[in-house]
N, C-alpha and C positions, 0 to 999 in steps of 0.2 A: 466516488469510490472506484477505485482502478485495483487491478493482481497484478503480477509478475510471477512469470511460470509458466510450468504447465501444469497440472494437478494430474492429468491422467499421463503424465509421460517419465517414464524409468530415466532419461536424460537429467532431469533436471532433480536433485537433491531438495531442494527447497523451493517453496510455493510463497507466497504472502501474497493479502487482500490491505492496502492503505486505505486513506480516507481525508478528505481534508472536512474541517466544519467550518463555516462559513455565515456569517449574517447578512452581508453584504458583498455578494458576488461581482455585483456588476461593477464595482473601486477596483477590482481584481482585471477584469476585462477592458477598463479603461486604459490600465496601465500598460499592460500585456498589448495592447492597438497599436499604443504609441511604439513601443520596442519592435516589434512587428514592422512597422511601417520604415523605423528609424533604418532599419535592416535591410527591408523590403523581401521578408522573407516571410513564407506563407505556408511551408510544409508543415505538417506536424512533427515538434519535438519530442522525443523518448527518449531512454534512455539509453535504448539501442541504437541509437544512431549520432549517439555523440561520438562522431567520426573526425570530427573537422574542425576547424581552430573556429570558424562560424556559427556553427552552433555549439560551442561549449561556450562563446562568449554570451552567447543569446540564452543559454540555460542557466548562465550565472545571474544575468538580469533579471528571468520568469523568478530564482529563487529568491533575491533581494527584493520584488516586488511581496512574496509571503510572506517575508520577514518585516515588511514596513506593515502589512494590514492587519486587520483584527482578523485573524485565521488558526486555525491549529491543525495539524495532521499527525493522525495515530493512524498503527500499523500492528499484522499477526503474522508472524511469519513461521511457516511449519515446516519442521524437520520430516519430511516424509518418510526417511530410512525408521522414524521411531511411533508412527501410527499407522497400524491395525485397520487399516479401510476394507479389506475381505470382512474382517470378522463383525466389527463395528455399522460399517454403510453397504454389505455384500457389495463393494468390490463400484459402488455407484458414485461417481465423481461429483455427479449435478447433486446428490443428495450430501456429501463430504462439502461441498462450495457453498449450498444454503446453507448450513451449521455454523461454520465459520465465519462468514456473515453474517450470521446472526449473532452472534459470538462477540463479533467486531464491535458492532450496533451497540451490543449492549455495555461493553467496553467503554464507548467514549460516552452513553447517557447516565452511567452509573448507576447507583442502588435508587434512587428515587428525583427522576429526571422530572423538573416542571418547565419543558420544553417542548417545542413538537418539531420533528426534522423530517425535510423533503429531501431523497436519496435518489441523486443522478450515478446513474453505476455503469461503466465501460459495460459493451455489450458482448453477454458471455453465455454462450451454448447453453440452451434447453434442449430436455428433450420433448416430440410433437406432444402437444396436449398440456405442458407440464405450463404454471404461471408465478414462476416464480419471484416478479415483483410482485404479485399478491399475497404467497405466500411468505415472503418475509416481512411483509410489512402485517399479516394477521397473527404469525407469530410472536413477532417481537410484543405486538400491542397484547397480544393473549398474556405471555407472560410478566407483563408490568399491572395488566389489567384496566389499561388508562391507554388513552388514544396520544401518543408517544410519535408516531409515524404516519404522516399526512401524504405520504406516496411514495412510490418506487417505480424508476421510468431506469429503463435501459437505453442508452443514446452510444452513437460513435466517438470515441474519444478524439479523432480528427477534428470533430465540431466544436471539441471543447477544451480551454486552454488549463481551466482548472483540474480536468483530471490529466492533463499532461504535466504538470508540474506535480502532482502525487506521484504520478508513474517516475518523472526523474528523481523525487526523493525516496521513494521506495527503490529503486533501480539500486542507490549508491549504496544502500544501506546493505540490501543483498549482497551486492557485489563485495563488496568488504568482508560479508561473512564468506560466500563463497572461496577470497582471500584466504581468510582464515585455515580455513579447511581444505589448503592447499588443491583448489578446483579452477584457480587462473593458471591456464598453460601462456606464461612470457608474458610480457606486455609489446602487443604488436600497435601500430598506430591508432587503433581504436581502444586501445585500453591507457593509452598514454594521453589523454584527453580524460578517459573518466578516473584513473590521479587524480588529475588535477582538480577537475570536480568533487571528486571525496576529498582531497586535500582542504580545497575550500571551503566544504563545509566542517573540517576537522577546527577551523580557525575561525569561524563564525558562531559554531557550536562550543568552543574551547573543550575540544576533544584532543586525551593525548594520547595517539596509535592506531587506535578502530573504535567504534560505536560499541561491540561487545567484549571488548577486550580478549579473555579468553574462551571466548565462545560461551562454553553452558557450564561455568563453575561459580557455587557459590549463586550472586547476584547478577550476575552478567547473562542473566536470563531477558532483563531490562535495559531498555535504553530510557531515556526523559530528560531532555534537557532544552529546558525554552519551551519552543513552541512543538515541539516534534517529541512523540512517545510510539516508541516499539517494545514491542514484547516478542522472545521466541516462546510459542506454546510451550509449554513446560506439561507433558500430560502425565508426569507421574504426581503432580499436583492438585492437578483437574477434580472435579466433584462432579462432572460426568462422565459418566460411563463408557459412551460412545467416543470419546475421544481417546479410551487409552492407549499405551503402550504397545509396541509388537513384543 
C-alpha cells in the first residue's frame, strides 16, 4: 500500500492511497531482479522520477511484469478542494489517512471477505505515541467482526519493488486527472516521459483519452478495467458522515 500526495499540503489538489493484492509476491520480485540486473539499475522507481528514457523503459517492464502475474491494484483518490477535514477529523491528517485507509481496505475485501490480508504500507507520518498499524488492522477486523487482517508493518518503499510499481500506477492515473483539471503547466522533459507512460497504459488498458474521462460527471467517478480499479471518493454519496462535503 503506497499514497501520492500530500494530504496536509494546500499544494497538491488531490491525494490518493493505492494498493496492490497479491498471493504470491515473491514471482513478482523475481521477475523485477532480473529487469534490475538486465539494466543494472538499483535506485528506486517512482513516479517522480520518470525523468529519463532509462527509467521509463524499466517502468514499462516493472508494469508488464503486473500484468503477466496473479495481481490486482485498487485505488481512492480525494479531491481535497471537496472534503471538510476542519469540521469532520478537526483539521487532523493522521486521523483523515487512517479513515481512508481503512476505507481502501475495506474496498478491495468487500461485503463478506473469507480471506485474510498482510498490509506492507509505505512508511507514513504518526504522530508520538499513535500505532497506527495496529489501529487499522483492529478496526478494520472490528468492523467485519472476523479476523480479516493478519498485520500491518510500515517498511520503506526503497526496499520494495511492489509498492514502487503501485506508486507508478497510482502516479499516472493522478497525473492524468491532475491533466484533466488543467494542473500540468507544459510538458517539460519529465512530463514527456510520463506521456508516454500513461499513453502506454491507455493501450494496454484500451483506454480512449484519460482513465476518467470527464472527471466527476455521471460514472466517471470510476475507473476498472482488468486488473486495476480506481474510484475518486465521491462524498456526496458517502453513508459516512465524516467524509463529507465542504
Amino acid at each position: 500500500m503506497d499514497e501520492t500526495g500530500l494530504i496536509n499540503s494546500q499544494r497538491d489538489k488531490f491525494f490518493a492511497i493505492g494498493i496492490i493484492k497479491i498471493n504470491r509476491p515473491e514471482k513478482i520480485y523475481n521477475e523485477i531482479r532480473k529487469i534490475r540486473q538486465r539494466f543494472n539499475y538499483r535506485e528506486e522507481l517512482k513516479w517522480a522520477n520518470i525523468n529519463r528514457d532509462i527509467r521509463f523503459k524499466i517502468a514499462i517492464k516493472f508494469f508488464e511484469v503486473f500484468l503477466r502475474e496473479k495481481a490486482e491494484f485498487s485505488c481512492i483518490i480525494l479531491d481535497k478542494n471537496e472534503l471538510d477535514f476542519e469540521k469532520y477529523h478537526n483539521n487532523n491528517m493522521y486521523k483523515a489517512y487512517r479513515s481512508f485507509t481503512i476505507a481502501l481496505l475495506k474496498m478491495i475485501l468487500g461485503q463478506n471477505p473469507n480471506e485474510i490480508l498482510i498490509v506492507l504500507a509505505d512508511d507514513y507520518f504518526s504522530p508520538v505515541g499513535a500505532d497506527l498499524e495496529e489501529t487499522i488492522k483492529k478496526f478494520t477486523n472490528d468492523h467485519y467482526k472476523k479476523f480479516v487482517i493478519g498485520g500491518v508493518c510500515q517498511i520503506d518503499s526503497k526496499s520494495n519493488d511492489i509498492l514502487q510499481i503501485a506508486d507508478l500506477i497510482m502516479g499516472a492515473m493522478v497525473y492524468d486527472l491532475k491533466k484533466q483539471n488543467n494542473l500540468i503547466n507544459g510538458i517539460n522533459k519529465s512530463g514527456k516521459f510520463k506521456r508516454k507512460f500513461i499513453n502506454y497504459l491507455y493501450q494496454k488498458l484500451a483506454v480512449n483519452g484519460n482513465f476518467f474521462k470527464n472527471g466527476k460527471s455521471g460514472d466517471n467517478y470510476n475507473f476498472s478495467r482488468g486488473k486495476i480499479k480506481a474510484t475518486i471518493f465521491d462524498c456526496s454519496k458517502s453513508k459516512v458522515k465524516k467524509y463529507q462535503c465542504v
